[in-house]
C-alpha positions as CSV (number, residue, x, y, z in Angstrom):
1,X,20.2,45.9,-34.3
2,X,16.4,46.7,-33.9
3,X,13.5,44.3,-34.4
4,X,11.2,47.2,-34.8
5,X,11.2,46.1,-38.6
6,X,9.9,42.4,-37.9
7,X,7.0,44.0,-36.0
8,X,5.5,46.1,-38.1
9,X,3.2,43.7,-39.9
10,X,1.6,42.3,-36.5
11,X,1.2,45.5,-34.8
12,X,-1.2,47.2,-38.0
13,X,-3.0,43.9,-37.6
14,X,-3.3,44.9,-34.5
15,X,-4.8,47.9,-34.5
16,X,-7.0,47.5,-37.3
17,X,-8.1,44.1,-36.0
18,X,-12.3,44.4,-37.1
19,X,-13.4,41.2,-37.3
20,X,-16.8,39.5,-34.7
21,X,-17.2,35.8,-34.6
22,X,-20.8,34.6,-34.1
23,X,-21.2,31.7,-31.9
24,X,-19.9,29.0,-34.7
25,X,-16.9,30.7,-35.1
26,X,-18.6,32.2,-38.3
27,X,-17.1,35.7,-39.0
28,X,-19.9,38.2,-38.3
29,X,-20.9,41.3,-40.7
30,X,-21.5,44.1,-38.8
31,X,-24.9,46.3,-40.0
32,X,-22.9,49.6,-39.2
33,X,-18.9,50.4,-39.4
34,X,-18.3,50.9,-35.4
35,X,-20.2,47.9,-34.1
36,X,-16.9,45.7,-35.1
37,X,-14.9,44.3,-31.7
38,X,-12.1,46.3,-31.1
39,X,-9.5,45.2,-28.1
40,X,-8.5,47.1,-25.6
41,X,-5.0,48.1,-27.0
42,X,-2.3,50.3,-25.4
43,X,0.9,50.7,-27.8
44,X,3.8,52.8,-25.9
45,X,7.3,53.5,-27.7
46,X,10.2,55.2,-26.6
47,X,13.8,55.3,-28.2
48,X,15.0,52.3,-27.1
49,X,11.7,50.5,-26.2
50,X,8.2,49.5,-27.6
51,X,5.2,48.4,-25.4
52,X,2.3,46.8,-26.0
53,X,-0.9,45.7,-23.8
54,X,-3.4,43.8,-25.2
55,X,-5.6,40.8,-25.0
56,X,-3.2,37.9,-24.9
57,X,-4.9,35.7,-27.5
58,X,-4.0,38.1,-29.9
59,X,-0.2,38.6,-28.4
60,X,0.3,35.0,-28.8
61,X,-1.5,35.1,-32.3
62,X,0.2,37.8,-33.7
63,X,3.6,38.4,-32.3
64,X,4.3,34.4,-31.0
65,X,5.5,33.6,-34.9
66,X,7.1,37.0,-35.5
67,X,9.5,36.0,-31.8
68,X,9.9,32.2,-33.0
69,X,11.5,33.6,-36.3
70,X,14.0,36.5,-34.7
71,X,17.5,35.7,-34.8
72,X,18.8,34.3,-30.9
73,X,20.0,37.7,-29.8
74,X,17.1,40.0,-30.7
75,X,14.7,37.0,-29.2
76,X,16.2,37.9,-25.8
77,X,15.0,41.6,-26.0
78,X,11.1,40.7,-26.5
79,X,8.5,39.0,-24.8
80,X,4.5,38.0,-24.1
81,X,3.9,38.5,-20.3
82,X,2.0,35.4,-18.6
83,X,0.5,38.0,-16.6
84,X,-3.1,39.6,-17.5
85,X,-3.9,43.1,-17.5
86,X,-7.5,44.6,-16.0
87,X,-9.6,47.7,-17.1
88,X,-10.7,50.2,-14.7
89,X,-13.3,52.7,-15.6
90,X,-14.2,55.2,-13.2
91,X,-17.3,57.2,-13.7
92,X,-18.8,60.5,-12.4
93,X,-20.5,63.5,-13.0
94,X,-18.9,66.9,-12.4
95,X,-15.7,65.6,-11.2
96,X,-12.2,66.5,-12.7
97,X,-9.8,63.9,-13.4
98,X,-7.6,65.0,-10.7
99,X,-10.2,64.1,-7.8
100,X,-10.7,61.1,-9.6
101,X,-7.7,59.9,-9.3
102,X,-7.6,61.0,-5.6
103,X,-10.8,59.0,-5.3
104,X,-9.1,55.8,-6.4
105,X,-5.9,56.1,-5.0
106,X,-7.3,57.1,-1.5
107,X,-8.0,54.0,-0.8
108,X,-5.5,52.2,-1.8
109,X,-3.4,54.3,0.2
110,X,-5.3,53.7,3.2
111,X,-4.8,50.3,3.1
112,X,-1.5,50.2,2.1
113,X,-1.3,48.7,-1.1
């Protein structure tokens, strides 16, 4: 048994999650289609696994209930990490990916991490 299904609903709120908040909590109209806040949001599946990474105000918001509802035995197979996720964006001019990478990791190598 799957709980794919029970998901479904949460993860296209997810994604098409378009709504700012001015500083009263008032829901904000934006003047121009892409100036709505969109999360960071990484989905991953595989056959036997589905990932997500995002924000974890909206992991509690919108998968918390959908968990609290699953039957005892698909509960075990999901949860929301405690553990927060950072963005990296590496800039530059002229360079290829690959010496990017070699650029970040260089260091970190060096010192052993």
């Amino acid at each position: 048994m799957t709980a794919y299904p029970h998901f479904f609903q949460p993860i296209s709120r997810l994604l098409l999650h378009n709504t700012n908040y001015d500083d009263d909590d008032e829901p904000i109209e934006p003047k121009r289609p892409w100036e709505y806040w969109h999360p960071l949001v990484n989905i991953s599946i595989v056959h036997n696994e589905c990932s997500i990474a995002c924000p974890r105000e909206l992991a509690v918001e919108l998968f918390a209930p959908v968990i609290a509802g699953l039957k005892p035995e698909l509960q075990k197979g999901v949860t929301i990490s405690k553990e927060d996720y950072s963005v990296i964006v590496i800039g530059g001019e002229g360079l290829e990916a690959g010496q990017r990478v070699l650029d970040l990791s260089s260091p970190l190598a060096l010192a052993k991490m």
